[in-house]
GUKOLDO-616119 format. One record per atom (N, C-alpha, C): x, y, z; residue in one letter. Coordinates in pm, whole numbers, padded with zeros to 5 digits, always signed. Each point is the difference from the previous one (the first is absolute). Example, Ala and Ser with C-alpha at 12.3 -4.5 7.8 and 13.67 -1.06 7.14 Angstrom:
BEGIN
+01319-00569+00780A -00089+00119+00000A +00090+00120+00000A -00035+00105-00072S +00082+00119+00006S -00077+00109+00073S 
This chain:
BEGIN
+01613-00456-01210X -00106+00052+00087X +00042-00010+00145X -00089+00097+00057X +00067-00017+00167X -00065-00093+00056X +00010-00118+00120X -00072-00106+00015X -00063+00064+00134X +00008+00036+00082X -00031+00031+00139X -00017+00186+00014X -00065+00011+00085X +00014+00146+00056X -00036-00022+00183X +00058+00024+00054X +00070+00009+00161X -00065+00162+00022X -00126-00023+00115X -00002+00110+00079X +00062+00006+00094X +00065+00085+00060X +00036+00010+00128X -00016+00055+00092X +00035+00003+00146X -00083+00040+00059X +00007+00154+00062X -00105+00019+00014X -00041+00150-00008X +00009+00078+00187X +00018-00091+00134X +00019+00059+00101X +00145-00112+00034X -00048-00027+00162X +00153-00053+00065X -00079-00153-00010X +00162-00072-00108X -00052-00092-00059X -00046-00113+00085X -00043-00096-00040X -00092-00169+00100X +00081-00096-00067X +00068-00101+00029X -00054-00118-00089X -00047-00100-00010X -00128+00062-00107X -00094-00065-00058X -00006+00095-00159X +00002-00161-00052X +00003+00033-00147X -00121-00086-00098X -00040+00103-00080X -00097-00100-00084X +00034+00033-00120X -00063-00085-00075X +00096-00044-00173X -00168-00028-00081X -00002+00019-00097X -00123-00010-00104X +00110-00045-00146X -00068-00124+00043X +00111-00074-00134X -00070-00014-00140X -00170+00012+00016X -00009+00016-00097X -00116+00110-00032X +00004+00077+00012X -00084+00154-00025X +00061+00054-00114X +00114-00070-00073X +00010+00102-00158X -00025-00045-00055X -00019+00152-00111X -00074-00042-00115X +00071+00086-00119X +00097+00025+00038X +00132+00001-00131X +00006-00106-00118X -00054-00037-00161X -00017-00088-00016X +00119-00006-00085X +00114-00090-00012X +00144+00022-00114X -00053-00026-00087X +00096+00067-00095X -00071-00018-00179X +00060-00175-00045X +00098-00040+00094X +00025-00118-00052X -00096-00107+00067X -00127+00008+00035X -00066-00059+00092X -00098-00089-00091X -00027+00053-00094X -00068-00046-00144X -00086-00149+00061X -00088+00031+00048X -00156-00094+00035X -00069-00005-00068X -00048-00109-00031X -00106-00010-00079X -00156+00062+00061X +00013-00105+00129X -00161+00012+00034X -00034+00184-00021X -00119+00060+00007X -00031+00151+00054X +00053+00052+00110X +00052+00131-00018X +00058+00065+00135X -00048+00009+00112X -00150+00001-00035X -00172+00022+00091X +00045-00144+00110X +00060-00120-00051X +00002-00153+00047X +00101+00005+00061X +00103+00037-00086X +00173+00000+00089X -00021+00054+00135X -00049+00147-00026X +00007+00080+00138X -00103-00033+00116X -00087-00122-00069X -00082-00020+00155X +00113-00097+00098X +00120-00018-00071X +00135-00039+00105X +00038+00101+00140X -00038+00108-00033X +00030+00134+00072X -00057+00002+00137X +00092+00086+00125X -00058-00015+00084X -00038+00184-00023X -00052+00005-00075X +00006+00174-00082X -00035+00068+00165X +00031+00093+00001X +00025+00152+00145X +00059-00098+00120X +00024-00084+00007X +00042-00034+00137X +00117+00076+00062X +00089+00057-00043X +00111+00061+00016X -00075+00160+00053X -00101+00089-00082X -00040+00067+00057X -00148+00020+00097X -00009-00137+00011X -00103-00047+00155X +00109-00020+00151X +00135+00007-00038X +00087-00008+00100X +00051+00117-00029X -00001+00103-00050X +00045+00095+00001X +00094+00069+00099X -00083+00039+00128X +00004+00051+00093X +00138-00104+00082X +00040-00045-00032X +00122-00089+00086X +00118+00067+00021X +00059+00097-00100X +00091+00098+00058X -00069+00088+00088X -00163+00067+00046X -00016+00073+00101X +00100-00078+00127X -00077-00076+00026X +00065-00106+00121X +00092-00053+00025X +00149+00024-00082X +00095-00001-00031X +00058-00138-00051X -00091-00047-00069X -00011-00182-00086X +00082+00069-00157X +00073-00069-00047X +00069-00046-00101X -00172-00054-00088X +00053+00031-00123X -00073-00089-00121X +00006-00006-00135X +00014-00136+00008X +00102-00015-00201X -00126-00038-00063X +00013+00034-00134X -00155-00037-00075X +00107-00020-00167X -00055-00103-00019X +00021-00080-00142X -00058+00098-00112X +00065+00062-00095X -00009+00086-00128X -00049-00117-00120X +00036-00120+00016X -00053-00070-00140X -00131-00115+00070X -00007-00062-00105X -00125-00031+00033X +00014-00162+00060X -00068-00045+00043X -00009-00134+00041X -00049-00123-00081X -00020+00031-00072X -00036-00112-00124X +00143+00002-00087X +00051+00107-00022X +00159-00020-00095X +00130-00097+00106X -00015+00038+00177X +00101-00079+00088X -00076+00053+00113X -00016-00113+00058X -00065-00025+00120X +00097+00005+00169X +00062+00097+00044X +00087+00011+00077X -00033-00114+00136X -00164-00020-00035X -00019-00059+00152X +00004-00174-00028X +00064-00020-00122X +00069-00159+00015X +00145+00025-00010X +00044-00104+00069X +00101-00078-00050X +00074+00022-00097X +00118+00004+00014X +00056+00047-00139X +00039-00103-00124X -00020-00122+00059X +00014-00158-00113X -00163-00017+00012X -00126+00029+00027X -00080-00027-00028X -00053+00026-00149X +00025-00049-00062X +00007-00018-00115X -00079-00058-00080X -00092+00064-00049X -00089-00154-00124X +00064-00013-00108X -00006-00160+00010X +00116-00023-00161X -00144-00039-00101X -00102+00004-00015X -00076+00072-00072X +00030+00087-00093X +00055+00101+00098X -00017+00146-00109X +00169-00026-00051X +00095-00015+00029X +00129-00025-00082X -00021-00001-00133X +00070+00054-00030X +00076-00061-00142X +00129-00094-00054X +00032+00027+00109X +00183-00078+00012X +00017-00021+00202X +00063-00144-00037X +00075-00033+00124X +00004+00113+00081X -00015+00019+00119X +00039+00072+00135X +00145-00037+00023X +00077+00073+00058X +00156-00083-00057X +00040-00018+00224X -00113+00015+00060X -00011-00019+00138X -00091-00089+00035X +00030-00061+00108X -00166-00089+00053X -00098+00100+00052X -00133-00044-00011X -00107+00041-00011X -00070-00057+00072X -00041+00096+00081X -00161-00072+00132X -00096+00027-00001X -00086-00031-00104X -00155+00049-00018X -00117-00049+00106X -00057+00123+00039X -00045+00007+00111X -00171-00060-00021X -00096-00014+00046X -00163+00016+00025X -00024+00153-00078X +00075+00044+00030X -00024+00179-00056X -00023-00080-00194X +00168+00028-00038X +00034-00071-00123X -00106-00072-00033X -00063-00165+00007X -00107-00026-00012X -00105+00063-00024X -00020+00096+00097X -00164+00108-00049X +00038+00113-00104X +00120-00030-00051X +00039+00094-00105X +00034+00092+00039X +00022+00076+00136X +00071+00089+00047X +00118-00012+00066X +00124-00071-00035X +00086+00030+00084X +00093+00110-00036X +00135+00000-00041X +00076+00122+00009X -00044+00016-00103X +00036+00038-00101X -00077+00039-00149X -00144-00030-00033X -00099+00064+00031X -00158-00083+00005X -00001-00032-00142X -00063-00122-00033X -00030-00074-00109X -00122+00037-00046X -00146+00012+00103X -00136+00004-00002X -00069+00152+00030X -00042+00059-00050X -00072+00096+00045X -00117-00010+00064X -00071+00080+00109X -00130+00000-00011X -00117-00088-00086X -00046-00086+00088X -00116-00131-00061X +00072-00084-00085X +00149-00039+00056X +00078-00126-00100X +00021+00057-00092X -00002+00097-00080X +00050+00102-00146X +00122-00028-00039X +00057-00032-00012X +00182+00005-00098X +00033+00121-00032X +00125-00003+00071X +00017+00193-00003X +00080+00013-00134X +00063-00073-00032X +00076-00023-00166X +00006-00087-00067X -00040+00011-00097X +00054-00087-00097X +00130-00029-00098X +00074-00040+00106X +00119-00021-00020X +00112-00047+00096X +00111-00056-00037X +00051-00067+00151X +00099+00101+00007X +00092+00020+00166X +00066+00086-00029X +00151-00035+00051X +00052+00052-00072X +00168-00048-00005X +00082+00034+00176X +00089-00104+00008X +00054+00060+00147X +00032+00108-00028X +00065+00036-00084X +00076+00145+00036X -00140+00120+00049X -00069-00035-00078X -00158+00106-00003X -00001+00010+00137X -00008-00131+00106X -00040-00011+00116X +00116+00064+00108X +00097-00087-00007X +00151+00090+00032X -00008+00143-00009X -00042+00062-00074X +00008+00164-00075X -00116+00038+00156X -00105-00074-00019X -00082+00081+00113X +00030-00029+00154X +00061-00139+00008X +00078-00001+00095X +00101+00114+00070X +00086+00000-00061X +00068+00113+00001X -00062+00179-00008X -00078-00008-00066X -00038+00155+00012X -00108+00002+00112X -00022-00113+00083X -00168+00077+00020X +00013-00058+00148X -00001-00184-00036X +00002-00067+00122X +00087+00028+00124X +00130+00002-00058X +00118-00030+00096X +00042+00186+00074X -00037+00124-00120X +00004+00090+00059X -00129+00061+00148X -00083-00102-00038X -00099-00008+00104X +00008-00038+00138X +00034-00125-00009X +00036-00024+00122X +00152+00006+00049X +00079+00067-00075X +00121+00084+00103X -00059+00091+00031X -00101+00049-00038X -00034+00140+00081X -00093-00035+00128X -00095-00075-00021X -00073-00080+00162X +00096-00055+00077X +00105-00072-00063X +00089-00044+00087X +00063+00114+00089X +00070+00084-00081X +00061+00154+00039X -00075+00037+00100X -00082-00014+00006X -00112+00117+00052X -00049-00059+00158X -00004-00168-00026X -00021-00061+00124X +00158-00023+00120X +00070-00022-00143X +00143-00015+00100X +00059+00106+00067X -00019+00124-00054X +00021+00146+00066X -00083+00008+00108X -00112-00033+00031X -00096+00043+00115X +00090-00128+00135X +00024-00118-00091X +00042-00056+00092X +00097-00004+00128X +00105+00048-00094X +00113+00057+00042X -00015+00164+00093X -00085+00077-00045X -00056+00073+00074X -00017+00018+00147X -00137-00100-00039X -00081-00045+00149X +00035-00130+00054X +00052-00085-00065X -00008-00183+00041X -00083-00037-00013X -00084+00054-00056X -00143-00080-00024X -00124+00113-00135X -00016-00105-00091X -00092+00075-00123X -00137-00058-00014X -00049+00035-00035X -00133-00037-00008X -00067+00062-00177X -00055-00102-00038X +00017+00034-00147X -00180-00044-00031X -00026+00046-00126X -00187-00004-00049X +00047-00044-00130X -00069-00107-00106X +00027-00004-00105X -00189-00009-00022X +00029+00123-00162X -00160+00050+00030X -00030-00026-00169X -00121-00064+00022X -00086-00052-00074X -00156+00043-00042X -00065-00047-00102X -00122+00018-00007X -00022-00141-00082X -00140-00023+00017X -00059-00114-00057X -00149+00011-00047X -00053-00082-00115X -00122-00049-00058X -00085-00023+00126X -00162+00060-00027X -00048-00007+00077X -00037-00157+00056X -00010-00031-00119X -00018-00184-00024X +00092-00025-00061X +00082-00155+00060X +00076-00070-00101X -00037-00052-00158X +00114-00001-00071X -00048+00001-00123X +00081-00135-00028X -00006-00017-00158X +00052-00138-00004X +00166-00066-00004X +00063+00159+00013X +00182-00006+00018X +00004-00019+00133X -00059+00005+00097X -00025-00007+00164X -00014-00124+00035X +00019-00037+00138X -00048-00125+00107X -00122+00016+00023X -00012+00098+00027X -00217+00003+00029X -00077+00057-00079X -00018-00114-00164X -00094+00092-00081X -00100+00029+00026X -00061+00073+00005X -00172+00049-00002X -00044+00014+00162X +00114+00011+00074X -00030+00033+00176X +00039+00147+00012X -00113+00099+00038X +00013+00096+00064X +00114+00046+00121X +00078+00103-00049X +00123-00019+00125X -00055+00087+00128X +00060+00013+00070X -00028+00102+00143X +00043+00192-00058X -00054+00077+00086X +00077+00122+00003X +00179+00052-00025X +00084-00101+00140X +00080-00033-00025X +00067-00121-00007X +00116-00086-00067X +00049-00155+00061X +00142+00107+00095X +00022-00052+00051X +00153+00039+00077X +00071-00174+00011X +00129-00014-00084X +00059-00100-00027X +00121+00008+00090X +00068-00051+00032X +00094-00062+00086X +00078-00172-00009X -00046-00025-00108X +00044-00141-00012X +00010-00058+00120X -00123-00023+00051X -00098-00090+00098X +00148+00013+00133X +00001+00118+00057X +00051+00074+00056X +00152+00031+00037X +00049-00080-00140X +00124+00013-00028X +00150+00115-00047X -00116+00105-00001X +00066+00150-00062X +00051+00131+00124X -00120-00026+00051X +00031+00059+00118X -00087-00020+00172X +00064+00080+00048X -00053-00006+00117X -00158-00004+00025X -00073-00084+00061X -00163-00006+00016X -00055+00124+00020X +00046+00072+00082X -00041+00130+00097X -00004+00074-00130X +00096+00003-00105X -00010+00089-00105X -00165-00028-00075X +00026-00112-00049X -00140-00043-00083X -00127-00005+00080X -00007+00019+00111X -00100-00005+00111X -00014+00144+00004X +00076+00088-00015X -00021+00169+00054X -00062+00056-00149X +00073-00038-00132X -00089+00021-00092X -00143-00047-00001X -00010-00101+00040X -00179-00015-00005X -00073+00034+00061X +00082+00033+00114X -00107+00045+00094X -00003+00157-00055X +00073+00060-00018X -00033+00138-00061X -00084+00002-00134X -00003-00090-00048X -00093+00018-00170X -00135-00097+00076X +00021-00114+00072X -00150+00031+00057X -00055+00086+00056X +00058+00075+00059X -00064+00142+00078X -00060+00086-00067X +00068-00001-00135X -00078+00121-00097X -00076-00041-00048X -00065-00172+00023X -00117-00042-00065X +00041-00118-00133X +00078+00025-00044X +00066-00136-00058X +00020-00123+00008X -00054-00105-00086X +00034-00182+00005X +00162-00011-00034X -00011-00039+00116X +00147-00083-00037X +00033-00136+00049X +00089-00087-00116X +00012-00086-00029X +00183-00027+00071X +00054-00094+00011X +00147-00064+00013X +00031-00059-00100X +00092-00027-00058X +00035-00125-00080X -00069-00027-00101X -00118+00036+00003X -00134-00039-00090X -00050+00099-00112X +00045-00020-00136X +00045-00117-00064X +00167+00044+00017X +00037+00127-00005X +00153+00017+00004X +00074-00016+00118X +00093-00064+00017X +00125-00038+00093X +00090+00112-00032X +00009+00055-00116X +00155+00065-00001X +00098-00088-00075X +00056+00086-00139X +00106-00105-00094X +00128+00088+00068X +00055+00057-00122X +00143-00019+00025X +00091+00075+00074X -00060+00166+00018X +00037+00089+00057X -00001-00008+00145X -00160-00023+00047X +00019-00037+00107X +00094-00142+00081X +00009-00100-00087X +00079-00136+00019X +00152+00077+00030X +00028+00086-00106X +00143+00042-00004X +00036+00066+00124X -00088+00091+00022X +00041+00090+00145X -00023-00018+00117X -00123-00104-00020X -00056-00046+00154X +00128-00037+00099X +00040+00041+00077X +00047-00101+00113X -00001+00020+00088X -00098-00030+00078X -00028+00079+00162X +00080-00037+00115X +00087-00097-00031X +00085-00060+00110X +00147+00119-00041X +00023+00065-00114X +00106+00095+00015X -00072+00154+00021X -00182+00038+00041X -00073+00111-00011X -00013+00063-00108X -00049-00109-00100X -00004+00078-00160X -00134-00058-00054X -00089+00093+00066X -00164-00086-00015X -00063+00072-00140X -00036-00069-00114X -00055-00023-00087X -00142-00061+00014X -00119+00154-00089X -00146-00055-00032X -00014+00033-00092X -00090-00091-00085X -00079-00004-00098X -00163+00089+00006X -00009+00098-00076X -00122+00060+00040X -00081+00017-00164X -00120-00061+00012X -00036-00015-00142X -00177+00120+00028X +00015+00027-00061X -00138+00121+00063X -00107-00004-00186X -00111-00065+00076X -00099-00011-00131X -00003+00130-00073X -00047-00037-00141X +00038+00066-00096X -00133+00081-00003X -00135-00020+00055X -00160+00049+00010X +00022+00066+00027X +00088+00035+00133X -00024+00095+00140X +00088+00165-00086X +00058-00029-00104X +00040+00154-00070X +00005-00010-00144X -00032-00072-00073X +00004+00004-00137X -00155-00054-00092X +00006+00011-00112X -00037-00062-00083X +00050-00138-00064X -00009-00101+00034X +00129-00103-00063X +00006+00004-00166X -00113-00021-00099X +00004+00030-00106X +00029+00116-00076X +00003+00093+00002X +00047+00143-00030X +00146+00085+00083X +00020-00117+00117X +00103+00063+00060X -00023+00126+00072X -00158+00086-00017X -00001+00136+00053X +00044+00000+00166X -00012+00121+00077X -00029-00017+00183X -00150-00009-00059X -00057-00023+00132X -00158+00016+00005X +00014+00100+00165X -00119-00002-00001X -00009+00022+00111X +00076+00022+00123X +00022-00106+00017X +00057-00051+00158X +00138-00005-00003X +00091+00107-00107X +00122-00067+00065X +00035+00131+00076X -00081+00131-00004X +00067+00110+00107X -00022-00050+00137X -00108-00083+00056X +00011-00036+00086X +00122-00112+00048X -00002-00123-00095X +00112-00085+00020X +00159+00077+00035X -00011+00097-00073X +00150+00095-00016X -00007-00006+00133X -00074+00065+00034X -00053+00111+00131X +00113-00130+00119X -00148-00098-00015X +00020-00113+00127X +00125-00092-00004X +00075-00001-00140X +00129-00049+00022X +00123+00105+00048X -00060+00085-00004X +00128+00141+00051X -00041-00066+00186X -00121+00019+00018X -00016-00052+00164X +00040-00153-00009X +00030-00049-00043X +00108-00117+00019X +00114-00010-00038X +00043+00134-00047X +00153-00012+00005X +00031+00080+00122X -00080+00108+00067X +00020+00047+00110X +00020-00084+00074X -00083-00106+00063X -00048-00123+00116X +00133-00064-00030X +00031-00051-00130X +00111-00044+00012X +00147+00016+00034X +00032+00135-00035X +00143+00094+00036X -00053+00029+00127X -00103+00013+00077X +00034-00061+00147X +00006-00138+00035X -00033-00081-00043X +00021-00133+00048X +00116-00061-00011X +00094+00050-00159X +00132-00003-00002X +00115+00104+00139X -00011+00118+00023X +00061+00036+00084X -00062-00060+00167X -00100-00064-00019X +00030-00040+00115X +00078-00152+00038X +00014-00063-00089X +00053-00156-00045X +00152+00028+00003X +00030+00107+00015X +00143+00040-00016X +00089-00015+00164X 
């Protein structure tokens, strides 16, 4: 299967790049879950990839994940590992994260409301196999994609884009707390430059939007990986409630996501100026 699909950009390019690591919903036939598909896929950050759509208008790069996020989780760690789900020795050391614990780290263990996504443990090679097809072709391509702009301009500026439960559930840090409109993560302002995470909020407050910092998300691995604002390689975390365009149980749009479309295209505008002017 193909793991990624890369838009590119459509005028005179920026860089700024955003990545949707987990918006697929390609499901492999070797994926064999127990729990219901209805459970697996509330893993999904389902349309986020086409709520950013509009990022090649403005000449933004954007990679979007073809498989799903419950089979390999691109946004851990690549030894995050639950030895839980094993079947045999890991034949590497292993750093199981707080993620791991809530049953989600690189291979999620738990579905939706603590569920067990299989019944069955699964062999390294199983894990290796998705390693290799899914994970690692993933982020050479964010990598690709950020290191080209770099070299470019000397300076990239990157979005790692998310959606989230309107309320935490019980695989989460904040069960049963209502989240904001948006969180914008930065690993407590470690990813990138302030002015960046400060210009996003102030533009999604403008359109009337709660937004949150840090709270409950910081930002795992993608952003950790690329952040480094002391070489101009600023990394955010942008998690955008799941109310404001969907149905969460049925997965449908509702309502509100032509508008959301709408108002994140005016924040990718605001932003491909805020990037050419940082230049």
């Amino acid at each position: 299967m193909n793991a990624i699909h890369q838009y590119d950009p459509e005028r005179a390019l920026i860089p700024l790049v955003l990545d949707s690591p987990h918006s697929g919903t390609a499901y492999p036939s070797d994926f064999r879950h127990a729990a219901p598909l209805s459970l697996v896929r509330q893993a999904e950050d389902t349309y986020v990839a086409e709520l950013y759509g509009s990022a090649p208008e403005v000449g933004a790069t954007l990679i979007e994940a073809l498989f799903p996020r419950a089979y390999i989780d691109p946004n851990r760690h690549v030894s995050d590992i639950d030895p839980q789900l094993l079947a045999d020795a890991w034949p590497e050391p292993i750093t199981p994260s707080r993620k791991s614990e809530l049953g989600v780290g690189l291979v999620w263990r738990l579905a939706h409301g603590g569920v067990p996504i299989y019944a069955r443990k699964l062999s390294t090679a199983e894990v290796k196999r998705r390693i290799a097809d899914c994970y690692e072709p993933y982020h050479t391509a964010v990598a690709a994609a950020i290191d080209r702009m770099h070299r470019a301009f000397g300076a990239a500026w990157h979005i790692n884009c998310h959606s989230m439960p309107a309320v935490g559930d019980v695989i989460s840090d904040d069960p049963g707390r209502p989240r904001a409109d948006f969180v914008l993560g930065d690993r407590d302002g470690t990813t990138c430059e302030p002015e960046f995470t400060a210009a996003v909020a102030k533009i999604l407050e403008g359109m009337g939007y709660a937004v949150a910092i840090n709270d409950p998300y910081k930002g795992v691995e993608l952003v950790r990986k690329h952040g480094r604002p002391a070489e101009r390689r600023h990394s955010l975390q942008i998690e955008v409630n799941r109310k404001l365009y969907m149905n969460e149980t049925t997965l449908s749009k509702n309502e509100g996501f032509p508008r959301l479309q709408a108002n994140l295209a005016r924040l990718l505008h605001a932003l491909a100026s805020f990037v050419e002017r940082r230049l």
